[in-house]
N, C-alpha and C positions, 0 to 999 in steps of 0.2 A: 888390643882393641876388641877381639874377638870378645872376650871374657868380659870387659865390658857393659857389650851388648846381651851377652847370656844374662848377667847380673840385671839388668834392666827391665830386660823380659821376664825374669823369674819375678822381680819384684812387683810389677806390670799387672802377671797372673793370679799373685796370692792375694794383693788389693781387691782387685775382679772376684776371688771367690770370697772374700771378707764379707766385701758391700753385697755378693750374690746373699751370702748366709743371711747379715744383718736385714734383707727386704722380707726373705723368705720369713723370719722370726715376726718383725712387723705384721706383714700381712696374717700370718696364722695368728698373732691376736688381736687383731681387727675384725677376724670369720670366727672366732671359737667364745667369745665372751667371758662373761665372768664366773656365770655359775657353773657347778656342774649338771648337768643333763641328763648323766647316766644312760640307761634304753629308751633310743630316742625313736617313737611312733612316727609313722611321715604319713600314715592312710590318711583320707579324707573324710573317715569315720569307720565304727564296727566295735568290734570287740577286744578290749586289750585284756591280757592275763600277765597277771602279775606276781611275786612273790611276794610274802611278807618283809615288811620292813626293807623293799626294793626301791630305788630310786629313780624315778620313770620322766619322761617329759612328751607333751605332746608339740609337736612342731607345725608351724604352717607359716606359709611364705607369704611375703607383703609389698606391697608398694605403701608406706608410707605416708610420700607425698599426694598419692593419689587418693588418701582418703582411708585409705586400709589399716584402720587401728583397732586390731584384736585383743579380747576382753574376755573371760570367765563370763558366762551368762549362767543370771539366775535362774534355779535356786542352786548354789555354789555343790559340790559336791561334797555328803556324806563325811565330816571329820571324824566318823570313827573308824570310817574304812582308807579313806587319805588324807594327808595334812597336804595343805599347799607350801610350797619353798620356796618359789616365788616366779616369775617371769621377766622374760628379758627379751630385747629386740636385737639381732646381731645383722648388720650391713653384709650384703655383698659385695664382692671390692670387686671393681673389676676396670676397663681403661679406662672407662668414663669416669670413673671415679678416683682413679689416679691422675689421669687429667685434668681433671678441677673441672670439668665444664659447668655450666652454671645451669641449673635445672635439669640436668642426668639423674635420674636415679634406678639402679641397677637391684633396687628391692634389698629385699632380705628376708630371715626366718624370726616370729615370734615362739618361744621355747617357754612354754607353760608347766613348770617343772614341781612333782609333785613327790611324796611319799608313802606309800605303802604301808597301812595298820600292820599291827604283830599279829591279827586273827582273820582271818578271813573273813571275805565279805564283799559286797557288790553297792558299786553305785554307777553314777553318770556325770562323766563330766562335758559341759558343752564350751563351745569359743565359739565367739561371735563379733564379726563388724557390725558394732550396736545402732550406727544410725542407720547401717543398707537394711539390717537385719529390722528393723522398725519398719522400714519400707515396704516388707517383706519380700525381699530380696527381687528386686523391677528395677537391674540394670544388667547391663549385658552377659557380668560373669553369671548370672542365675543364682537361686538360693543356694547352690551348692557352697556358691563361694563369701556366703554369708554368714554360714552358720556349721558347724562343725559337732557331731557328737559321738560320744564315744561310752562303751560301756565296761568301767571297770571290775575289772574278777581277781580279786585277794585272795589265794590259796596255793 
C-alpha cells in the first residue's frame, strides 16, 4: 500500500513540474516576440554607439489601450547608416492578464529594431506617440513620454 502511495506521489510531482515547464515556455514566448532584438537600448534618449553591421533595437514601454501607439517619426533615419528590421509590440503577461479580466492591461514594450551600416557613420533615430506628439506632448506623461530620440554612432 505504501508503495502505492510513493508511486502516486511521484507521478503527482512529475505532472506538476511538466505543466510548471510547459507555462514557463508559454509565457517566455508571449514576453520575447518574434524578432530578434539583439542590444536592446532602454534610455529615454542620448547617444547610442554601435558597431558595424550590429543588430540594435530601441525599446520603449506602452499602454496600448490607452492610446500609446509608437512610431518612427520623420524624417526616418539615414539608410546608409542603418537599415530598419522592423518593429514589434511584445505584451506584458502578468495576473491580470492570465486572468482574463476584461479591460486590464499590463502594457508592454514596442522594440524598433534596426541594423548597422558596414561603415561608419551617424544619424538620428526618433519614436514617437504621433497623435500626443502633435499635441505636443499636453498630457500628464509630458513630452518626455511623447517623443523619444536617439543619436546613432556606426564605428
Amino acid at each position: 500500500m505504501k508503495k502505492k502511495w510513493q508511486r502516486i506521489l511521484l507521478v503527482a510531482v512529475v505532472l506538476l513540474a511538466v505543466a510548471g515547464a510547459a507555462g514557463a515556455v508559454a509565457i517566455h514566448k508571449m514576453t520575447t516576440g518574434k524578432l530578434d532584438h539583439g542590444t536592446v537600448f532602454t534610455a529615454t534618449s542620448g547617444e547610442l554607439a554601435v558597431k558595424p553591421g550590429q543588430l540594435f533595437s530601441v525599446e520603449v514601454s506602452a499602454h496600448r489601450e490607452w492610446g500609446d501607439i509608437w512610431t518612427v517619426a520623420d524624417p526616418a533615419p539615414d539608410p546608409a547608416v542603418v537599415q530598419t528590421v522592423g518593429d514589434e509590440f511584445v505584451r506584458n503577461v502578468g495576473l491580470a492578464n492570465l486572468g482574463g479580466a476584461i479591460g486590464s492591461d499590463s502594457g508592454g514594450h514596442y522594440y524598433f529594431v534596426f541594423r548597422a551600416a558596414r561603415n561608419p557613420g551617424r544619424t538620428t533615430v526618433t519614436v514617437h506617440v504621433a497623435y500626443r506628439d502633435e499635441l505636443g506632448g499636453t498630457f500628464s506623461g509630458g513630452p518626455e513620454q511623447t517623443k523619444r530620440q536617439f543619436t546613432v554612432n556606426v564605428g
